[in-house]
C-alpha positions in Angstrom: 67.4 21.2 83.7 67.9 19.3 87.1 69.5 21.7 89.7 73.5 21.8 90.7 74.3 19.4 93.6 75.9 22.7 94.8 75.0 26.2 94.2 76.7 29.5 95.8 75.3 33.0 94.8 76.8 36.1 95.7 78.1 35.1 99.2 79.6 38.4 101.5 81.2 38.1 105.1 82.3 40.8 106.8 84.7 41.0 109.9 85.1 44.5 111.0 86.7 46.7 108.0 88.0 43.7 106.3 85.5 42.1 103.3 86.7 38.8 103.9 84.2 37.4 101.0 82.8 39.6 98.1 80.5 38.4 95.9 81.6 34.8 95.4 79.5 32.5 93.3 80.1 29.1 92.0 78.6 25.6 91.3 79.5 22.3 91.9 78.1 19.3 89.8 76.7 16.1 90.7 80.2 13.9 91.0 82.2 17.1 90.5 85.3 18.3 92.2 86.2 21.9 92.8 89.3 23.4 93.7 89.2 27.1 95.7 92.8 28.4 95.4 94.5 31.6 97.3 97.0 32.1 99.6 96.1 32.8 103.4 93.6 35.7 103.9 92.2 35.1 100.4 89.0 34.2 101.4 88.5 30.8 100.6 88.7 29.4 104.1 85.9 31.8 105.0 84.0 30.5 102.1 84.1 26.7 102.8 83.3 27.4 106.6 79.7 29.5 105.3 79.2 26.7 102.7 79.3 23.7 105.5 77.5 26.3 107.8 80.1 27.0 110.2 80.0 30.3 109.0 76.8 32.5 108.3 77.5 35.1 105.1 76.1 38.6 105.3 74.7 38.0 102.4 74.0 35.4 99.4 72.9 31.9 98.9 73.9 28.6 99.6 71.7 25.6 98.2 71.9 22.0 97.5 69.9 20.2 95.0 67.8 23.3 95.0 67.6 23.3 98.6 68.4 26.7 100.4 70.8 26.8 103.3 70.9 30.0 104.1 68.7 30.4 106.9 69.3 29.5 110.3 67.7 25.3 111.1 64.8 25.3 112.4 65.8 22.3 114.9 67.9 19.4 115.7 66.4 17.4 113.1 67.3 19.9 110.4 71.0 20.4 111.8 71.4 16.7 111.6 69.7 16.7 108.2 72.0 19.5 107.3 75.0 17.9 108.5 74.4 14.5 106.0 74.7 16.9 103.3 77.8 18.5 103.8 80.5 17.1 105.9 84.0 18.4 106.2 87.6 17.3 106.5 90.4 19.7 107.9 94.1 20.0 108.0 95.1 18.3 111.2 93.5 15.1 111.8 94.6 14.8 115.1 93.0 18.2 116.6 89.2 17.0 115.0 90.0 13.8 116.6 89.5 13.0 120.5 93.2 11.4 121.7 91.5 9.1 124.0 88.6 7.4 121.8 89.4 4.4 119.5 89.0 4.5 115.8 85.9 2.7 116.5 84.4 4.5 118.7 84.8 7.6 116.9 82.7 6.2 114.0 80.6 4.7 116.0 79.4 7.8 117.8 78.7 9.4 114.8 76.7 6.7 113.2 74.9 6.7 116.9 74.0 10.3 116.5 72.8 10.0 112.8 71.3 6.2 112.2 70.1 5.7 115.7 68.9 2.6 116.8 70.5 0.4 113.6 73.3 -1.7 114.8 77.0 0.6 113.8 79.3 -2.6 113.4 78.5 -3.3 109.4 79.1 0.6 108.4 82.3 0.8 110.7 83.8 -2.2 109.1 82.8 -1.0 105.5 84.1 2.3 106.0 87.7 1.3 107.2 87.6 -0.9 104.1 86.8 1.8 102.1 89.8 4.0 103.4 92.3 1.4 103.4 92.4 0.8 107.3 90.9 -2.3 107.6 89.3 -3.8 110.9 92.8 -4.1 112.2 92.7 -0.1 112.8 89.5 -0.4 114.8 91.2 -0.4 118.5 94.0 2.2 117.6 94.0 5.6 119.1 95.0 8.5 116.8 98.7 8.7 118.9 98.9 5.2 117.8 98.4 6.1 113.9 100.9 7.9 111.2 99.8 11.3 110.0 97.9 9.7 106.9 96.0 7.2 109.2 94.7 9.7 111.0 93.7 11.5 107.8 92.2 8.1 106.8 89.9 7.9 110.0 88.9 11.9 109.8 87.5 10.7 106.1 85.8 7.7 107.0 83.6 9.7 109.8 83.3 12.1 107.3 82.0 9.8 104.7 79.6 8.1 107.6 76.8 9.8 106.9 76.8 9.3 103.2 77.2 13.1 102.4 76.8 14.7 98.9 79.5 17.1 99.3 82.6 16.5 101.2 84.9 20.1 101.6 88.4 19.6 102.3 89.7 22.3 103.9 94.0 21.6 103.4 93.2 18.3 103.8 96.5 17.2 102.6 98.9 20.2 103.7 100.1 18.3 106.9 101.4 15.3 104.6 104.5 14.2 103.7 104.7 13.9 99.8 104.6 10.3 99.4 101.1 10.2 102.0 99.6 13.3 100.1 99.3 11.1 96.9 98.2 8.2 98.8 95.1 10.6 100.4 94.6 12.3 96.8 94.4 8.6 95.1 92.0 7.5 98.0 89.9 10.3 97.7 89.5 9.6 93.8 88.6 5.7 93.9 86.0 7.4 96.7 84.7 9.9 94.2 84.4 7.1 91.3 82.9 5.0 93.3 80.0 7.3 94.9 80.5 10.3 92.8 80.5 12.7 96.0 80.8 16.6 94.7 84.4 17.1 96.3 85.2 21.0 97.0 89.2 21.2 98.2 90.1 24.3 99.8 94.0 24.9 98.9 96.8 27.0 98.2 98.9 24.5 96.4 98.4 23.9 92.9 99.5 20.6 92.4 97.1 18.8 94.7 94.5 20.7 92.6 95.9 19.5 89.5 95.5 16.4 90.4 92.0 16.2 91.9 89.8 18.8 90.4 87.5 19.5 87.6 87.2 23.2 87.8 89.2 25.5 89.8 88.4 29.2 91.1 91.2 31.4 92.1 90.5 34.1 95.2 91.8 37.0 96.4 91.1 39.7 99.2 88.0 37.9 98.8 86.8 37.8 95.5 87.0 35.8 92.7 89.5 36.7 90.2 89.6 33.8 87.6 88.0 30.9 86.9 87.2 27.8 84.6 88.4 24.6 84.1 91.1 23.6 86.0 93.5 22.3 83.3 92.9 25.8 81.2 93.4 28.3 83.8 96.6 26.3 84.7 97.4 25.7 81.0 97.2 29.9 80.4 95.8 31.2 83.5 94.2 34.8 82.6 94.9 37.0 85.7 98.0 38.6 86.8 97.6 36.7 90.5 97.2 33.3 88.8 100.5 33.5 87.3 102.0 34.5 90.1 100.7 31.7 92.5 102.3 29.7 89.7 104.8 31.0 89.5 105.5 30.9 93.1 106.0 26.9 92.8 109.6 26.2 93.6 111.5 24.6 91.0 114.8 24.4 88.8 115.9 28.2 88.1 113.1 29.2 90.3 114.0 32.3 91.4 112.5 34.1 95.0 113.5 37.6 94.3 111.6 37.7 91.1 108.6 36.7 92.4 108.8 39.2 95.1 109.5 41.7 92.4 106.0 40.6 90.4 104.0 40.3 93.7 104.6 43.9 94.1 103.9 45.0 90.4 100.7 43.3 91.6 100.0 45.3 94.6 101.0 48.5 93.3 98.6 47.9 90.4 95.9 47.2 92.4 96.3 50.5 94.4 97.0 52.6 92.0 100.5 53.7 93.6 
């Protein structure tokens, strides 16, 4: 049986007194996409950031195809090498992306860094195709571009390298409506069209409805319900699942009750 694109096995951090990952294991198949779900201080941020190696983990294992990334590279060539496995897309496009360098010249320096000496211009123009830019984007800088451009150009560097995996890390959270489902229909032509494993890092359930195969739910750290995405939102298992559900505003939603069940929750989980 071939190996996961990605595997994750029993990864710990630890950041003073506070376990900010316990335990967390998961896979990702070839093609697949992965939801990570929990409100701030869950965890899951923590996760992605060890996963892309951002992060080391006190403990556990992170491999791809088989290949273990848990110890430290050995040299440039294996931090480049590392880096075309995994890359990653965060919340605010226009804080990963230089104010004075062109759409262009972004891509082009990271092409430059890893396909040296093979002329850029083909790739660049593919890849603003492939993000709905176009060549007409080329000479913009990001204060020039909407919130979803921006987005747009923080994928297409992002896809540059031909990654297996891309982690989106809120990816979408900045949007407006209307520009979230414009990303989230992007990002699935992409996946179709190069099945890249996609693992989004969210706390809203929606954008994981739309875009994931399989979903885990974290909390203080750990893992506290998993499976398929459309059955743990169908009948979700755990007590904090529902809630986060629950917590979705709409018609006769009502704040106080939730506050009343998050609560119940707490007090159950400390005995008081």
């Amino acid at each position: 049986m071939p190996d996961p694109l990605l595997e994750v096995r029993g990864l710990c951090r630890t950041f003073g007194e506070v376990r900010a990952v316990d335990e967390v294991s998961f896979t990702l198949p070839d093609g697949g996409s992965l939801g990570i779900v929990g409100e701030s201080g869950s965890g899951k941020t923590t996760t992605a950031r060890i996963v892309v190696g951002l992060d080391r983990a006190d403990a556990g294992s992170v491999r791809v195809r088989g290949q273990d990334r848990t110890a430290q590279p050995g040299g440039r060539a294996e931090r480049l090498a590392r880096a075309r496995q995994i890359q990653m897309v965060f919340q605010d496009p226009y804080l990963s992306l230089d104010p004075r360098t062109s759409v262009e010249a972004v891509l082009r320096e990271t092409l430059k860094l890893h396909r040296p000496g093979t002329d850029p211009a083909p790739r660049i123009r593919k890849l603003l195709d492939q993000v709905g830019l176009g060549t007409r984007a080329a000479d913009a800088l990001p204060r020039e571009l909407s919130g979803g451009q921006r987005q747009r150009v923080a994928i297409a560097r992002a896809l540059a390298v031909e990654p297996a995996i891309l982690v989106l890390d809120e990816a979408v959270a900045a949007l407006d409506v209307s520009v979230q489902a414009q990303i989230l229909n992007l990002l699935a032509d992409i996946r179709a069209e190069t099945r890249i494993g996609y693992l989004f890092i969210t706390h809203d359930l929606g954008v994981v409805r739309c875009v994931t195969d399989d979903v885990i739910v974290m909390r203080r750290g750990r893992i506290v319900e998993s499976g398929r995405t459309a059955d743990v939102l169908a009948l979700p298992n755990h007590a904090y699942t529902r809630l986060l559900m629950d917590s979705v505003p709409r018609p006769g939603w009502d704040p106080h009750a939730i506050g009343a069940a998050r609560r119940a929750l707490q007090a159950s989980e400390t005995g008081t």
